[in-house]
N, C-alpha and C positions, 0 to 999 in steps of 0.2 A: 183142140181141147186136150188131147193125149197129150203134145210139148207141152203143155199147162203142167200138166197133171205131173208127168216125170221131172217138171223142172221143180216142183211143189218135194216130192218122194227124195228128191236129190239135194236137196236143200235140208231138209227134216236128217236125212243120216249122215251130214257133213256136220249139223250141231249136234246129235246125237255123238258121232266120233272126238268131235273137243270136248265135249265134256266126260268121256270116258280117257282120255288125255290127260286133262285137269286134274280127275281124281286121282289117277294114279303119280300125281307127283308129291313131295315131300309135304309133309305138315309143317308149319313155320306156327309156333305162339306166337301173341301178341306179345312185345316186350313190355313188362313189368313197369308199372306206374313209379313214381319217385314218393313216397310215402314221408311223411317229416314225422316221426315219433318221438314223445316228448322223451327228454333223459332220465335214467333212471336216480333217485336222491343220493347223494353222498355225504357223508358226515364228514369227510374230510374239511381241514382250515382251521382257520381263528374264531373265536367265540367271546364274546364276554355279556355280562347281564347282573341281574339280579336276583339274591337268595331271602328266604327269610322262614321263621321256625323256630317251632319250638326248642326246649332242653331241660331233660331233668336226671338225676343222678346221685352221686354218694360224694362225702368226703373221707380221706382215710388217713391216717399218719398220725400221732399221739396229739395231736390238737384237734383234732376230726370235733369232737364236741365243743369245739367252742366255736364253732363253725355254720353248727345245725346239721341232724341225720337229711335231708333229704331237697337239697336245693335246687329250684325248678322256675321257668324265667321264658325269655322270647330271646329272639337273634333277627337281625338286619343288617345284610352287609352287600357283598360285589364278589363277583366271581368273573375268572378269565382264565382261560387254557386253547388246547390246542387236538384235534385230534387228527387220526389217520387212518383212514379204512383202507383195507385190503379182501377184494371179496365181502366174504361176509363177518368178518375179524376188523375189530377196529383196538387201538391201543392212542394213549393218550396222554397229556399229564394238565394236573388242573391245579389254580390256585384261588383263595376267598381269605375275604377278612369278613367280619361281625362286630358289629357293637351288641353287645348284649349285656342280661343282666339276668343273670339265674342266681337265683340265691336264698339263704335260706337263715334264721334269724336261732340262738341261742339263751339260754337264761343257765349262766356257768352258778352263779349265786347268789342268794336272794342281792339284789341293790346293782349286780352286774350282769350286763348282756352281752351279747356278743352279734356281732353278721359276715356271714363268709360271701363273698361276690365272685361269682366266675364273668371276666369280663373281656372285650374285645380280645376275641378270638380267632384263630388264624389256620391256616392248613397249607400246605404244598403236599398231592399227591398225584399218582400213576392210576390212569382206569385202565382197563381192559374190558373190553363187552365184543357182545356179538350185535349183529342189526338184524331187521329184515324191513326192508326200505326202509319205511319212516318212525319206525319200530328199533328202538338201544337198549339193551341191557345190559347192563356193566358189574365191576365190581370194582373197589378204587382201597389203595392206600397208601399213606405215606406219612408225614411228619404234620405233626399238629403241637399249638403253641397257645396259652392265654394269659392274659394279666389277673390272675386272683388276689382279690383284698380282702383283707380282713379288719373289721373294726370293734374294738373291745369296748365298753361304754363302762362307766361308773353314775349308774342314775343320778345319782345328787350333785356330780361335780360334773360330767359333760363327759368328753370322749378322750380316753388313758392313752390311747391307741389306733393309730387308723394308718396300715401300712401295706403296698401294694407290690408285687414280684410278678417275673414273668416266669411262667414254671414251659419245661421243653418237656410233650411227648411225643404219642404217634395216634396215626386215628386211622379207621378199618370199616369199611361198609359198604352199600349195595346199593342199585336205585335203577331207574328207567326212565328215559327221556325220549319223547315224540314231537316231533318234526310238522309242527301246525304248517306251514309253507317251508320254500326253500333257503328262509333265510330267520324265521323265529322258531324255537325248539322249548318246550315245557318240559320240564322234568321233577322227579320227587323220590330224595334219596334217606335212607338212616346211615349215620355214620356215629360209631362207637370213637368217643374219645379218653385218651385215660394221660392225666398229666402228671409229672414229675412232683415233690416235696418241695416248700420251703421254710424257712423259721420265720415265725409273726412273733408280736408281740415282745419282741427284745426290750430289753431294759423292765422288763414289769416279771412280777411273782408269775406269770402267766404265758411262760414263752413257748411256746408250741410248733411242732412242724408238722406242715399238712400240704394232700393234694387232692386230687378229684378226680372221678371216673364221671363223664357226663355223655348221657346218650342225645342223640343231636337227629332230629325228626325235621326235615327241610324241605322246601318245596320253592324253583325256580323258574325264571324266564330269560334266555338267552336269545341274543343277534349272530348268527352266521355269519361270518365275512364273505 
C-alpha cells in the first residue's frame, strides 16, 4: 500500500513540475486571421451621364430690351469628364452640352414684338473639391458657350427677323455629388454663366447688340467607369 501511495505522490509532483515548466516558457499569440475589408470609394476615372435644370437671368447690351428683362426656361443635356483623387483632394475637368430654352418675350412697339432665346448650351471646365468617401464638394470653372436667338416680329406681316449667333463666355460655380454605389454618383450644382455680345437684327431700323448673364441650377446622374 505505501509503493501505491508513493508511486501516486510521485506521479502528482512530476505533473505538477511540467506544468510549472510550461508556464514559464514564452507566450506565442495566435496569428492573426486574414480579414478581407471592403475598399475604401475613389472618385478617381471616367464619368459620363446625364444633367437637366433649371435657368433664369438677364440680358445686357443696348438691345437688352428687345430681348425681354428676365429670361428663364429648362436645360437637358450630357455631361462627361474625368477626375482624380489624391487623399482627400480631388481635381478634375468636366464637359456638358444642353438643349435649352430660357427665354423671355418683348413688346418694343405697339404692333412689334420681340423674343430673345438662350439656347443649346455648352461648357468645358476644371473642379476642384474635397471628398470624404462617398461625400464631393467641389467648385468648378472654365469656359461656357451658347447659341442665342433673337426674333423681331412685326404683328401684321409675320417675322422681320429671326437670327441666331453663338456668343463665348465663362461660367463659375459650386455643387456636391454623392456616390449612391461604386459605379452611379448624383450630384447638384449652380453654376453662374455670363456670355459675350452679338449684333441681331441687321438690315432693320432695329439692330441691337446683346448678351446674357444666366444662372444655371442643375441637377445630375453620372456612371463611373
Amino acid at each position: 500500500m505505501k509503493k501505491v501511495s508513493i508511486a501516486v505522490i510521485g506521479g502528482a509532483a512530476m505533473c505538477i513540475a511540467s506544468l510549472a515548466q510550461a508556464a514559464d516558457l514564452p507566450y506565442r499569440s495566435a496569428a492573426p486571421g486574414n480579414y478581407d475589408y471592403p475598399p475604401s470609394f475613389t472618385w478617381t476615372g471616367l464619368y459620363a451621364g446625364l444633367n437637366t435644370g433649371v435657368g433664369i437671368g438677364t440680358y445686357n447690351g443696348t438691345g437688352a430690351p428687345y430681348f425681354g428683362s428676365d429670361p428663364k426656361g429648362w436645360l437637358l443635356g450630357v455631361t462627361a469628364g474625368y477626375n482624380y483623387q489624391s487623399g482627400n483632394l480631388l481635381m478634375g475637368g468636366e464637359a456638358d452640352f444642353d438643349w435649352s430654352r430660357i427665354a423671355s418675350d418683348a413688346t418694343v412697339y405697339p404692333g412689334v414684338t420681340s423674343t430673345g432665346i438662350v439656347q443649346n448650351m455648352s461648357t468645358i471646365r476644371a473642379r476642384f473639391g474635397y471628398t470624404m468617401d462617398r461625400i464631393l464638394i467641389f467648385g468648378t470653372g472654365g469656359y461656357a458657350g451658347a447659341s442665342i436667338r433673337g426674333v423681331l416680329n412685326n404683328v401684321p406681316r409675320g417675322s422681320v427677323a429671326d437670327q441666331s449667333y453663338w456668343a463665348n463666355g465663362f461660367a463659375l460655380g459650386f455643387g456636391a455629388e454623392y456616390a449612391i454605389t461604386p459605379h452611379i454618383t448624383a450630384k447638384a450644382e449652380y453654376i453662374y454663366t455670363s456670355f459675350g455680345s452679338n449684333t441681331y437684327f441687321t438690315g432693320t431700323p432695329n439692330v441691337s447688340s446683346v448678351g446674357a448673364n444666366i444662372n444655371l441650377l442643375r441637377a445630375g446622374v453620372n456612371y463611373k467607369f
